[in-house]
Structure formats: structure tokens, C-alpha cells
N, C-alpha and C positions, 0 to 999 in steps of 0.2 A: 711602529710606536702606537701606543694605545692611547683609549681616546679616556680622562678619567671620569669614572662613573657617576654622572650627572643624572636628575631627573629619571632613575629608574634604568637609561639605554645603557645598554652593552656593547662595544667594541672587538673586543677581546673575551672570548668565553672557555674556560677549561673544562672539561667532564673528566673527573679522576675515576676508571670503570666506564670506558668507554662505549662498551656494548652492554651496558645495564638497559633492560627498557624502562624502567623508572627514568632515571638519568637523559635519556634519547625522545621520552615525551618530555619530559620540562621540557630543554632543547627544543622541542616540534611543536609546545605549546605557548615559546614567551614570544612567537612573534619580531626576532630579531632583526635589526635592518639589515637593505642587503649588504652592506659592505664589512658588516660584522666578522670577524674570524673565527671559527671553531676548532677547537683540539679536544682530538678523543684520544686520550691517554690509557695503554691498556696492552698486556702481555702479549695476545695475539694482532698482528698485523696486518692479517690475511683478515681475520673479522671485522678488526677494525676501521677497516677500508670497506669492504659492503654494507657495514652503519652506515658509514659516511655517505655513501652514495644515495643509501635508504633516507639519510635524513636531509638530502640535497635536494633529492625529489619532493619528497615534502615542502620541505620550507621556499620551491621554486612553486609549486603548487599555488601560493600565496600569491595575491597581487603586488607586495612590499618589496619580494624576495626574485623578482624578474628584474633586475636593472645589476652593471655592471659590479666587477668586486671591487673593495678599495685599493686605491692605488699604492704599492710598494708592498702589497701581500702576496708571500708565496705559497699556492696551496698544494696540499698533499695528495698523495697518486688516489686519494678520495672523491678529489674536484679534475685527477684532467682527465683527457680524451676528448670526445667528440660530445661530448654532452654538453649543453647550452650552459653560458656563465654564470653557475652558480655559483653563492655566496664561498670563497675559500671554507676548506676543512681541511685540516691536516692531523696525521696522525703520529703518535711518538709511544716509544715502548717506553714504561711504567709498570712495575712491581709492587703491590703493597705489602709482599712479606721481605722485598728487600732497602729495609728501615736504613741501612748504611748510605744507600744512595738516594734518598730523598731529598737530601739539601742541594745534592750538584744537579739532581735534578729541577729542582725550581729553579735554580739559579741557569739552566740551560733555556727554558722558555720564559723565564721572566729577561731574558738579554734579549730578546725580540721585542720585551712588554710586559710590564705585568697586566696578568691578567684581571679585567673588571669584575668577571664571576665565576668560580671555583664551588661545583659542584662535587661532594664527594659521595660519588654512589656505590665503591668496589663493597662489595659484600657475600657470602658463599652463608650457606644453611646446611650442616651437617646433620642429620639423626644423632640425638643425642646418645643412643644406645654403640653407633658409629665410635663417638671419639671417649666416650668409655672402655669399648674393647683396644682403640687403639691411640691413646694421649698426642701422640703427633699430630694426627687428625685437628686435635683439642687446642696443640696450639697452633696451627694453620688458619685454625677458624678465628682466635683468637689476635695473632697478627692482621689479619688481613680484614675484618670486623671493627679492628680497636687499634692497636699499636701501629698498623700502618697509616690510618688517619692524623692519629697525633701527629705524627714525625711530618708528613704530608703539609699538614693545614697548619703547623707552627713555620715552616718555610715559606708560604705561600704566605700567612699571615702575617711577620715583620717585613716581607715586602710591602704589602698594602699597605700597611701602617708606615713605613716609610713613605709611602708615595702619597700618603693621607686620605685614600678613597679605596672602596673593594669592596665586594657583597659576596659573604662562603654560604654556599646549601650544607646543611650537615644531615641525610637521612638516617635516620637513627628507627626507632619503633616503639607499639605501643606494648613490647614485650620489654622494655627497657623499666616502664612503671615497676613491674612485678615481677620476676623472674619465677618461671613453674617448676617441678621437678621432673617435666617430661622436656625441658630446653634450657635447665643452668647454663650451661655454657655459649650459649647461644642468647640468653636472654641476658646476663652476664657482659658480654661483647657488646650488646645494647646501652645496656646499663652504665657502664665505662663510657663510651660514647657520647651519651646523651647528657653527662656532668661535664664531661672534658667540653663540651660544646659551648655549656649554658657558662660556666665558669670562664672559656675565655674568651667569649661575648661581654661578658664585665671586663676580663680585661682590656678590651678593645674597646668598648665604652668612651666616647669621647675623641677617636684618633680619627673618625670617620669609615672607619672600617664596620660592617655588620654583618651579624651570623644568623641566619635564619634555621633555625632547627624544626624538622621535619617530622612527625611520630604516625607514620599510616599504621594501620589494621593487618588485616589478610590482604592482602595485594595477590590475587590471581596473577600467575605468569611463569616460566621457566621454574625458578629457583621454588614454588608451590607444588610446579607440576602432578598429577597424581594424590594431593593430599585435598580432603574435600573443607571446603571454605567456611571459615567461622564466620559468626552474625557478624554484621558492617562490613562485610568486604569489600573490598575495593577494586582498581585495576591502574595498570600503569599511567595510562590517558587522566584517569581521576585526577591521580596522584599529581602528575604533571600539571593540568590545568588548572589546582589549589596552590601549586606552589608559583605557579604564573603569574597566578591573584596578589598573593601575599607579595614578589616580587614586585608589582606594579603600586599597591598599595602604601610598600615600603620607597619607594620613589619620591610618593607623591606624599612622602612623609607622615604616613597614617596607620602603614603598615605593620606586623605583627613581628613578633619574634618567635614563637611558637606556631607550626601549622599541624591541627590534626587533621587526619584523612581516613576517612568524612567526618565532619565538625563534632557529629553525634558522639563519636570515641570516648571525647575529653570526656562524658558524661559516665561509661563507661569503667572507662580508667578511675572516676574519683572513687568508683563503688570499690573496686579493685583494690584501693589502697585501705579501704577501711576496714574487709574482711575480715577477720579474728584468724592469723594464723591458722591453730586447731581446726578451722572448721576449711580456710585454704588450702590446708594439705590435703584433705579430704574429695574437696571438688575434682569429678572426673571429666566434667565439658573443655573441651581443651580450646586455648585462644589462637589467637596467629600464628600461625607456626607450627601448628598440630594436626591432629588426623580426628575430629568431633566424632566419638562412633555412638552420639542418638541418631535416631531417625529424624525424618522431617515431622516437623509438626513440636519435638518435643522441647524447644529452645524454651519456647513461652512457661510454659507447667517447671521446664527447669527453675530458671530464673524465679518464677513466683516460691518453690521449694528452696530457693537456698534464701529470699527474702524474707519467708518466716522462719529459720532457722535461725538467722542471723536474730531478728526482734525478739524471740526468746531466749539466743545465750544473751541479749542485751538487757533482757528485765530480768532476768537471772543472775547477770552481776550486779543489778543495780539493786535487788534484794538483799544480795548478800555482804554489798557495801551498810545498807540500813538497820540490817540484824547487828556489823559492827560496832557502828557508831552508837546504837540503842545499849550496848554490852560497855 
């Protein structure tokens, strides 16, 4: 039975994408007590059990995280053997392209407890040129990006909302502001995401239930691998230890509803959004999620080149707003 999420602590913690390393630093960054339970939910079994191990030693590492587990927890072949009594981890197979069993699935670990905190990290990055050649791909990405969180975090959510306490991570991105034409589909899944998040954050407004939604950069790691890093970039550890923040923050009742990662982003982003089309489609510097082919050195002279393009198509319509009005 869980303990309801009071003051910030966690009891009970779910990771939807259980071998995310985003996902597995939060996890290894909020500092959890030891009697906490953890479930890493996630397709492979075999992976998801060397997480678990990877993040027992971690959070044993901790001076917090040496004392016994709570009593009447069963943990998963993650926590046994001969290793010293780390905090329970257990592990359960979870699909986020199969939407059909999402609900029996919550309702299978919510009969243990609902859970306190429900991170949803499952996420895949396809090359967009990928699920152009091949639309299955397209919607693979796109279930398992978008439509499996929904079905996920709407089950997960009228649990907490019935039990009146819960706190969801929702990782979503800063490709969700603007979609490019080298990651529609990808920026798209973002996109979907990060409304479906903010929207039923209002709707849980008030039941004691809260959704933190999450927007990093370039986050170096696996799913990057090979592609070279846009300005601000980030790293899982980052990511993890701002979402710990905001986590603690939102406890202590002061907390945010939005996290960018690195803070700087948000800045960023608003530029992003004001772009003029025309001159958006044009830009070749590519953001998260791309492959930037300047050299080093040439971000700064970029960025100053598309900030006088932009003040001149802006005194350029505002001329030609005044030539109308003068007519």
C-alpha cells in the first residue's frame, strides 16, 4: 500500500520506459527514501532488470538508501540475490504501442498502490527520411511518442485523482514548440504530447493530482547517438537533476509546472516561435534532433544572420503596412 504523496516524498514510483536514461537519472537524482518502491515498466525484461540493478547501486551509494526495504514489499528478480538490501525494484512488461492494454495494466499495479509518481519517459527517434520511405515506422513512432502516453497517463491519472494525491513527469521537448521539416513526425509526437499534458494538468487542477511537464534540448545519450549536438545541450544527469528540483519545489509548494532543460531553452524557444514562416522554412541550422552540418565556431555569425534578416522583413512589413494606411 502506498504511502499518499505528501510533502514532495514518494513511496511508490513508476517509470513508464524503464531503461530510458532520462527516466533512470530522475530516478538516481530525486534522492528517494529507502523504503520507496520502484517499478520499471518496459518491453525487455532482461534490460529491465540490469537498470534496476544499475540504479540499486546508485541510490545504495546514497547514505539515505543503506537501511532496510519497507515492510510487505515484494521486489523484483532486480533487488534479489546476494546483494545488500536495497530499496525494492521491480519490474513488469509494458508496451506503449499496445494502447488496448493500458488500462488492465494500471489497474494490475495500481492493486498493489497507486502509484505516487509516474514518470513517462518511453520515447524512439526515427530519421525522418526513415518513416517517409516506410509510414509503419511513422506510426510506430507515433504510438509510442503520443498515443501510448495518452491511454497510459489517462489510467494512471483517474486513479490518483480518485485517491486525491499523484505527481505525472510528462518528457515531452523543445521540438514540440516548432516542428522542422527535417522531424515532422517526430516533432509532431512532441507536439501532441506537450498539449495533451498541459490540457490535462487543467484538468486535474484542483483534485490534488499534478503534472509536471518537461521540455529539454539536445540531450546527448543512446537515442542521439552519432548525431552531433545542438547549442544548449544537455545530458540525462542534467535532465534528471532539474526535474528533481522542480519535483522538490513542487512539494514544497512553490514548484513549477513547466521545466526547461537548461533554463536558457525557454529563451530560445520564444525566438522560435516568432520566426516568420518564410524565413523558418529556409533555416538550415538544425535544433534537437538533427544533425547541425556548420562548423564550430559558426552558431554565433549564424544566429546574428538570421537576427538581421528577421529586423529587416520586420521594417519591411511595417513600411508596407504605412504606405497602406497613407493610400
Amino acid at each position: 500500500m502506498s504511502i499518499p504523496n505528501v510533502s514532495g516524498r514518494f513511496s511508490r514510483v513508476l517509470l513508464l520506459g524503464g531503461t530510458s536514461e532520462i527516466g533512470l537519472a530522475i530516478l538516481s537524482s530525486l534522492s528517494l527514501d529507502p523504503g520507496a518502491e520502484v517499478i520499471l515498466a518496459g518491453r525487455d525484461v532482461a534490460r529491465l532488470e540490469a537498470a534496476g540493478k544499475t540504479l540499486n547501486r546508485r541510490r545504495a551509494a546514497r547514505p539515505m538508501a543503506k537501511t532496510a526495504t519497507v515492510s510487505g514489499a515484494q521486489p523484483g528478480p532486480a533487488s534479489r540475490g546476494d546483494d545488500p538490501p536495497y530499496p525494492p525494484i521491480t519490474v513488469a512488461r509494458y508496451d506503449a504501442t499496445e494502447t488496448g492494454a493500458h488500462q488492465a495494466f494500471a489497474a494490475e499495479i495500481c492493486a498493489g498502490g497507486v502509484p505516487d509518481l509516474v514518470i513517462a519517459a518511453t520515447g524512439i527517434l526515427i530519421p525522418q527520411e526513415q518513416a517517409e520511405r516506410d509510414v509503419r515506422l511513422a506510426a510506430t513512432m507515433i504510438e509510442t511518442n503520443f498515443t501510448g502516453h495518452v491511454t497510459a497517463l489517462l489510467a494512471f491519472g483517474e486513479a490518483m485523482r480518485g485517491r486525491g494525491s499523484g505527481t505525472i513527469v510528462v518528457l515531452s521537448s523543445v521540438a514540440a514548440v516548432r516542428p522542422r521539416k527535417f522531424n515532422s513526425v517526430y516533432g509532431a509526437t512532441k507536439a501532441g504530447l506537450d498539449a495533451f499534458a498541459r490540457g490535462y494538468a487543467d484538468s486535474l487542477h484542483g483534485t490534488g493530482v499534478r503534472v509536471l511537464l518537461v521540455r529539454p534540448g539536445f540531450v546527448t545519450g543512446r537515442m542521439t547517438q552519432g548525431m552531433k549536438p545542438a547549442p544548449l545541450a544537455t545530458t540525462p544527469e542534467g535532465v534528471g537533476a532539474a526535474v528533481a528540483s522542480a519535483l522538490r519545489g513542487q512539494g514544497r509548494g512553490d514548484g513549477k509546472s513547466v521545466v526547461w532543460v537548461p533554463a536558457p531553452l525557454v529563451g530560445l524557444a520564444t525566438v522560435m516561435k516568432l520566426i516568420p514562416r518564410p524565413v523558418w522554412r529556409k533555416l538550415k541550422q538544425l535544433s534537437p534532433g538533427g544533425r547541425p552540418p556548420y562548423p564550430r565556431g559558426a552558431t554565433s555569425r549564424l544566429c546574428a544572420s538570421r537576427r538581421c534578416r528577421l529586423r529587416k522583413w520586420t521594417s519591411s512589413r511595417r513600411r508596407r503596412r504605412r504606405r497602406r494606411r497613407a493610400w
